[in-house]
N, C-alpha and C positions, 0 to 999 in steps of 0.2 A: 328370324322370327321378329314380326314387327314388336315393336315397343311402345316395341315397338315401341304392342300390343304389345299381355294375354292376358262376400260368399258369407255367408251367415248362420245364426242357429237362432229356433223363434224365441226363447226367453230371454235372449239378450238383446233382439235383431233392432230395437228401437236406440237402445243405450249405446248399442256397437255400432250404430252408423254414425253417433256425434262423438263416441271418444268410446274407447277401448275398457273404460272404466268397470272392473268388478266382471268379465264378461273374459278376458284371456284366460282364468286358471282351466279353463273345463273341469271334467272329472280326472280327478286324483294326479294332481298336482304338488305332488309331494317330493318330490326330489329324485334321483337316482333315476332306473330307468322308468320306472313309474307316471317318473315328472313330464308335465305338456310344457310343452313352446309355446307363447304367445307370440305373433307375429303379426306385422301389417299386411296388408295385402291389397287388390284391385279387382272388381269384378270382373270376370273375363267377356268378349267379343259374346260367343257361342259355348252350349252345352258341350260337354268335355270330352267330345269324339272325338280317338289321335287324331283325326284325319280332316278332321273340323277346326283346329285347333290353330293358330298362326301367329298367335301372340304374347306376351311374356307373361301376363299374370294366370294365364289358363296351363300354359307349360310348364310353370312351377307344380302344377298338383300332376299334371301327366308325367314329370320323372319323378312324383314319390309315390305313385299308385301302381306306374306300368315299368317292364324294364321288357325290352327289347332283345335282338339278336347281338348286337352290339352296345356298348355304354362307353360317352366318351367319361378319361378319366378325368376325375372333380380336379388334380393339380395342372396336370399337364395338356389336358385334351384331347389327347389322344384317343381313338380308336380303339376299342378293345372288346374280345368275344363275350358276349353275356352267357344269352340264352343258346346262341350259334356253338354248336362243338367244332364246328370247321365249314369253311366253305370255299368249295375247290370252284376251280379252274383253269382251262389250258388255253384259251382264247379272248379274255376278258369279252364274252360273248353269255356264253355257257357257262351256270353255276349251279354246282349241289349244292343245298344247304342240307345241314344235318343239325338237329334240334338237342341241345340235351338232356337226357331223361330226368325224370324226378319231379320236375317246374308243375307247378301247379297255381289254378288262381285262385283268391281268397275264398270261394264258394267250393273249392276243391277240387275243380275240375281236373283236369289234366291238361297242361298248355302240350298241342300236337303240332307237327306239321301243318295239319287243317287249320287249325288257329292264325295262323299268319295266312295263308292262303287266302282262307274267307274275312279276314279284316281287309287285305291288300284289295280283294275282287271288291268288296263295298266300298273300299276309298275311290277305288277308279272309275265308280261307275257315274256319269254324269246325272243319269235319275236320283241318285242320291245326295248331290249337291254339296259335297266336300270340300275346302276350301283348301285343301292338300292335295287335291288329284292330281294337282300336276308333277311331284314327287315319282307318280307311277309312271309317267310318259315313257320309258326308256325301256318298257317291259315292249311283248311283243302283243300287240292285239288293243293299244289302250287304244288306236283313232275307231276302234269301234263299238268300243264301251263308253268313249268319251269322245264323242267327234265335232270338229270345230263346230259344225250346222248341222240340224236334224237330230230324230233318236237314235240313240243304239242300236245298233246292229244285232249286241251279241252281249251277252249277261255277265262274260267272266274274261278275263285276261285269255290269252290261246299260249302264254309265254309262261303262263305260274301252272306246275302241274305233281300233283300229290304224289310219291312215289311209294312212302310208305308211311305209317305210326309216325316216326319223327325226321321223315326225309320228304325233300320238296325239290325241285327242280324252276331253274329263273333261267329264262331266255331274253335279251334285248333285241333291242332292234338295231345296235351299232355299238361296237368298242365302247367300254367305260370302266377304264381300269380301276378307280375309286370307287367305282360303285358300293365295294362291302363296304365300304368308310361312310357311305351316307346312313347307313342303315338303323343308327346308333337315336336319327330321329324319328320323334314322337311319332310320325303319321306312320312308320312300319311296325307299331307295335301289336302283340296278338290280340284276337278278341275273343272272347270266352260266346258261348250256344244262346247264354242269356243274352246276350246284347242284340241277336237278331230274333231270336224270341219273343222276347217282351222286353221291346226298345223304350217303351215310356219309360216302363218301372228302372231300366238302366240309366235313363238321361237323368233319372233323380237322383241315384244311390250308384255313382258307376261299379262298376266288381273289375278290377286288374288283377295282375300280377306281381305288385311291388311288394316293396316293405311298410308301407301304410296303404289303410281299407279309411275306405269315405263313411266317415260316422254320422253328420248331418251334416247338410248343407241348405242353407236360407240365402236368397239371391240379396244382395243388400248390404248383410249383417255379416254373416261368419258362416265359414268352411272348418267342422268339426274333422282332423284325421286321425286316427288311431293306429297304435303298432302293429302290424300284420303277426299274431301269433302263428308259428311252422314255418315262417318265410324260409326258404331254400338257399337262400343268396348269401355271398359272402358278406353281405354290405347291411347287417342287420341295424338295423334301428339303434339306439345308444340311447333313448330316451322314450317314454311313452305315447308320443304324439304329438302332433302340431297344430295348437288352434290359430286359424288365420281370417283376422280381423279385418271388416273392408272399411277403407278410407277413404273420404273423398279429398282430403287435403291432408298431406304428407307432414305441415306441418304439424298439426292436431296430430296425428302419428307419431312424430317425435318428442310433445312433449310427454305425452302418455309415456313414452319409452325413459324421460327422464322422472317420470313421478313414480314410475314402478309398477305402470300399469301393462306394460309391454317388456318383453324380451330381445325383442329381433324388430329393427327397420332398418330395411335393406336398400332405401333409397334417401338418402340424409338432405333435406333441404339445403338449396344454396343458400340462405338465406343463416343456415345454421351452421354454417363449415367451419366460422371462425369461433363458435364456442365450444363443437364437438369434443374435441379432446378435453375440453376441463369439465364441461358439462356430465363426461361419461368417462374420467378417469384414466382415460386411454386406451376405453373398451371402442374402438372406434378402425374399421378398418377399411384400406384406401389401396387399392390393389388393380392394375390392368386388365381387361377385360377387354373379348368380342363383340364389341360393339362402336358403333358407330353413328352420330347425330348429320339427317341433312336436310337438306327442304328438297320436294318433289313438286311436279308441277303436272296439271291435269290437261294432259295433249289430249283429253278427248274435246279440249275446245281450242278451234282453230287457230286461234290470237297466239296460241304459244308453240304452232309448231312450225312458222316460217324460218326461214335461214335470219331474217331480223331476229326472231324472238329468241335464237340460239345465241345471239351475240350481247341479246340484254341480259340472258341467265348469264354468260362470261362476265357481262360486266358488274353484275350484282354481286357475284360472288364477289370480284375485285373488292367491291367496296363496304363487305364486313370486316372490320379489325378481331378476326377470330384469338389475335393473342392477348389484347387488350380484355375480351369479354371472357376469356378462359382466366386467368390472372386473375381480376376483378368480384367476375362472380362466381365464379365455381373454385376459385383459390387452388389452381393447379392440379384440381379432380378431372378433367377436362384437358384433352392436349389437341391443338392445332390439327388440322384434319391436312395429307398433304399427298392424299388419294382416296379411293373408293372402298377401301376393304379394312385392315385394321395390323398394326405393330405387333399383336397378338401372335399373328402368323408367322412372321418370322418370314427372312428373308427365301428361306427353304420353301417356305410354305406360300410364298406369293406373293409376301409385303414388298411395294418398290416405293420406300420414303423418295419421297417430291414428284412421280410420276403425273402430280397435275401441275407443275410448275408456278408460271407467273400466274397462271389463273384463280391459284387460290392464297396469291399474294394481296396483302392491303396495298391498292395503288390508288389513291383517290382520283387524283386529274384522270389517270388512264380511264378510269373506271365511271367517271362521270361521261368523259368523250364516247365511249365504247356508245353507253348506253344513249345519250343524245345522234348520236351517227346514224341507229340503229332506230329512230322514229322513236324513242321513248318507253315505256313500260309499258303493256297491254293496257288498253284502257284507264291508262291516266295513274295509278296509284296504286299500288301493294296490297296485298292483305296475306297475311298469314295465319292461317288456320292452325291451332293446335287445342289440346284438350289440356282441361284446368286442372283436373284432380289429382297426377300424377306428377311427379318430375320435373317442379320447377320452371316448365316450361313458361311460366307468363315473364319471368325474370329474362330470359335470354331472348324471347321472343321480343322485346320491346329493348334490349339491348341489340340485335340485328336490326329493327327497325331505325333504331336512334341513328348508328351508324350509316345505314343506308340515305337516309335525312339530311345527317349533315354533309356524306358525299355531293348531297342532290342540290343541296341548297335550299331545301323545301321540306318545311316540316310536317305536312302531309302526305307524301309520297311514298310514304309502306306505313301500318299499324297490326296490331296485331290484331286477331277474331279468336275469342276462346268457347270454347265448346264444355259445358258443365263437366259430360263424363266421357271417360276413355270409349266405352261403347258406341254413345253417341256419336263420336267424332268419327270411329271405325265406319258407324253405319253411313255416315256424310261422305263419306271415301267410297265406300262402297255405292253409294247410290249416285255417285258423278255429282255429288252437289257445288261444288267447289268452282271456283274462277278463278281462283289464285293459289301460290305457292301452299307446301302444309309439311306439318314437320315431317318428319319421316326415318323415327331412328331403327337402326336393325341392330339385333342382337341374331349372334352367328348361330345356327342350328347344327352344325358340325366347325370344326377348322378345315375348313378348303378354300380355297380363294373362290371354287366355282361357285361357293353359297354365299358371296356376298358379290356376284354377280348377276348369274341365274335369275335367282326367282325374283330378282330387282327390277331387273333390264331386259332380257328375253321378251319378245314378243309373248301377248297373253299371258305369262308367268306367273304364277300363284300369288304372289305380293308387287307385281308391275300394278301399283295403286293409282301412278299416273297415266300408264297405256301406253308408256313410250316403245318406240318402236323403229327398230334399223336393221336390217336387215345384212348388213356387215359385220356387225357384233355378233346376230346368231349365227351367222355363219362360221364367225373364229371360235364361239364357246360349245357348236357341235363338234368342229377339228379340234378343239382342243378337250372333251369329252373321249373323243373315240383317240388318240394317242395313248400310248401303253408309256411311252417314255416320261417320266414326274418332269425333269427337266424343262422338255420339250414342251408337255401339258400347260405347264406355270409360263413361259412362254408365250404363247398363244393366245392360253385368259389373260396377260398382262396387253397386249396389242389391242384386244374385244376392251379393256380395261381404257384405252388412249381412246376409242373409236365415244369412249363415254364423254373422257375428257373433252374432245373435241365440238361434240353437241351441249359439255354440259347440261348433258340426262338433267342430272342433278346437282345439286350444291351441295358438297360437302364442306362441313363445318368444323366437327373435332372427335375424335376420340374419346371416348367414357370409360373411366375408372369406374368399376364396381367398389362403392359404398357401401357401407353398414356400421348401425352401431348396436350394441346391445347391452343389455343388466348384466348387473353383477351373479345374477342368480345362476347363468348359463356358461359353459366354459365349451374349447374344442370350436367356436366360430369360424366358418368359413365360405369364401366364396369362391365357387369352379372362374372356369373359365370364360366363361358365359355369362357371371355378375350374377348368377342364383346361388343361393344359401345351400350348405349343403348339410341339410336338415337332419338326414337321417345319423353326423356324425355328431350332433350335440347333443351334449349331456346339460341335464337339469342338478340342482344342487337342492 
């Protein structure tokens, strides 16, 4: 999930876009379960379709609205049955799903078999413009619901088929032994009669299945959410709801969090690491997390996808000091980056520490020669695209620059380009605006090694934001998809994983602790796996 990438209420929407002030209590804010969370938050990319969905601050409200067939767990990450009572099979081809009974969504409906079906069939379908669709690729029938060129063929998957009330039937199109393991993401979640009904009225006021219902939302200001009364789920709410405030500058967001105008910010300015602890008493938490910081680069323009231009991204990476800017500015929130995926994983899980070797060593001379050998930087000089509003990004961005600078000898020869808001910067990604590198952090959508390769690196791939493109890599991350052995799996992604290094796809940079600090008002704080808050377990006082 980009960070990537991924909200308002109108009597505050003016007051909560410059500071949180008077504008987090919501209604009935009184303590106990009663009590709301104030929290920071980001406008999201797109309205809040799973399937639409691709980015961190829009995903935060799709795990506390929707809960799917599976839920990774908040400590560990793992995998586990939600709404799924079981889901068999003897082929990793062929799978029953069976739904379990009782699940209903906040307008009452009854979450069915068809529920998941008819969300899955609308995420797939290319007419509907999903920025998830590629999620479904692996069913059977998506090249004709979604085909690289031309219309559709055919309206519905030929691979998903209703069998009963709360039984469904998944056909793929090749071996994918983890496949139940991805299911735990957003874009497989059910969709209730109203949403294809009367989609306006849903894209205002979505209706899920969680443990909070969307009370009001103002694009801007604040996302109102409330405690799902009858939720079904073990994982009930602990507190009355979550007001989540939009900010355009994080640091505005932390002080608000120190005057006591906030509860929860989940992303602690660099700029503010060295006072967090006294500033917030030691309400302040510093924890590992799926994700990962890198800069991407836009091969739909030629300059960057010759065998030279492969050897300038080697030597650019050489010539960031990722330990010196990890140290410095992020004060050891931030670890050294020394692959494409994340420590999170675990060595079981796919992590191979140093698998990019010297390339993602500080080596100045190597790294100045590399790139002078190699004809120089596209077009004379750098620029790095990132968006302002989130994440510190101008601090590290101009700290990779500075380095890249003095490798170069030349103090013009990378600067950075900030973009107001996270949206904006998405839609410049999206619409190929770019010439140059741009950040590109992923936070993991499941733990697999294949999801911080996949939807990266894969030809056309739902988040290949740059278009890169090898045909060697998909070749090893389909072999290693359709392998039933985990071993052998992790294997294979790890070679598609070398085939990156060697292109330097990408620049990886460091690893990201998930951060937070919060008031004294709120106890039970915590962050999953994945660097989000896990809302529904905080209590208000």
């Amino acid at each position: 999930m980009r960070g990537a990438t991924h909200a308002r209420w109108a009597a505050c929407a003016v007051a909560a876009a410059l500071a949180a002030t008077a504008c987090g209590g919501g209604t009935g804010a009184v303590g106990g379960v009663n009590g709301v969370v104030r929290s920071s938050w980001g406008d999201p990319q797109n309205p809040l379709e799973p399937a639409n969905t691709n980015e961190v601050q829009g995903g935060k409200v799709l795990d506390m609205i929707f809960r799917g067939l599976k839920r990774y767990d908040p400590r560990t990450g793992k995998a586990e049955n939600a709404l799924a009572e079981k889901i068999d099979t003897t082929d990793s081809t062929h799978f029953t799903v069976t739904v379990r009974n009782g699940w209903t969504f906040s307008n009452g409906e009854p979450v069915t078999a068809r529920s998941f079906v008819d969300a899955w069939n609308y995420g797939a379908n290319l007419r509907n413009n999903q920025k998830n669709a590629y999620f479904f690729q692996y069913i059977d029938g998506y090249d004709a619901v979604h085909p690289a060129s031309g219309q559709p063929t055919a309206q519905t998957l030929s691979g998903l088929k209703v069998t009963g009330a709360r039984t469904f039937t998944v056909t793929l199109s090749q071996r994918f032994s983890t496949w139940p393991d991805t299911l735990g993401y957003a874009a497989f979640a059910p969709l209730p009669r109203t949403f294809f009904d009367h989609h306006a009225a849903w894209l205002s006021k979505p209706v899920g299945n969680g443990p909070y219902t969307v009370q009001n939302y103002t694009r801007g200001a604040q996302m109102s959410l409330r405690t799902r009364k009858g939720y079904p789920g073990d994982d009930k709410a602990l507190n009355g709801g979550v007001d989540l405030v939009v900010y355009t500058d994080n640091n505005t967001a932390y002080t608000d969090l120190v005057a006591g105008n906030l509860d929860l910010v989940d992303d602690v300015p660099a700029a503010q690491l060295k006072n967090v602890k006294a500033d917030l008493s030691g309400r302040y938490i510093n924890t590992p997390a799926g994700i990962i910081q890198t800069l991407a680069f836009p091969y739909y323009d030629p300059a960057w996808t010759t065998p030279a231009a492969a050897k300038v991204r080697t030597g650019l990476s050489m010539a960031i000091n990722r330990k010196q800017i990890t140290e410095t500015i992020f004060r050891k929130t931030r670890t050294p980056a020394t692959d494409w995926t994340s420590p999170v994983l675990g060595a079981d899980g796919g992590y191979k520490a140093g698998l990019c070797g010297g390339a993602c060593d500080f080596d100045a001379a190597t790294a100045k020669k590399m790139i002078s050998d190699a004809g120089g930087i596209p077009g004379g000089a750098l620029t790095i695209t990132y968006n302002a509003d989130t994440g510190s990004h101008k601090e590290w961005v101009d700290a990779v620059c500075n380095s890249i600078n003095n490798v170069l000898g030349n103090d013009k020869s990378c600067a950075g380009k900030p973009v107001g808001t996270f949206a904006d910067f998405r839609n410049q990604i999206g619409g190929k605006k770019l010439t140059g590198p741009f950040r590109a952090g992923w936070q993991m959508d499941y733990p697999l090694i294949q999801n911080f390769l996949q939807p990266l690196y894969y030809t056309d791939a739902s988040s290949n934001d740059g278009k890169w493109s090898n045909a060697q890599f998909d070749q090893l991350v389909d072999e290693a998809n359709a392998e039933t052995d985990p071993k052998t799996a992790i294997g294979t992604f790890q070679r598609a994983e070398r085939v990156v290094r060697d292109q330097m796809a990408a620049i990886p940079l460091w690893y990201q602790n998930g951060s937070a600090g919060y008031s004294d008002r709120v106890s039970q704080v915590a962050l999953n796996s994945f660097s989000v808050p896990v809302y529904h377990r905080i209590k208000v006082s």
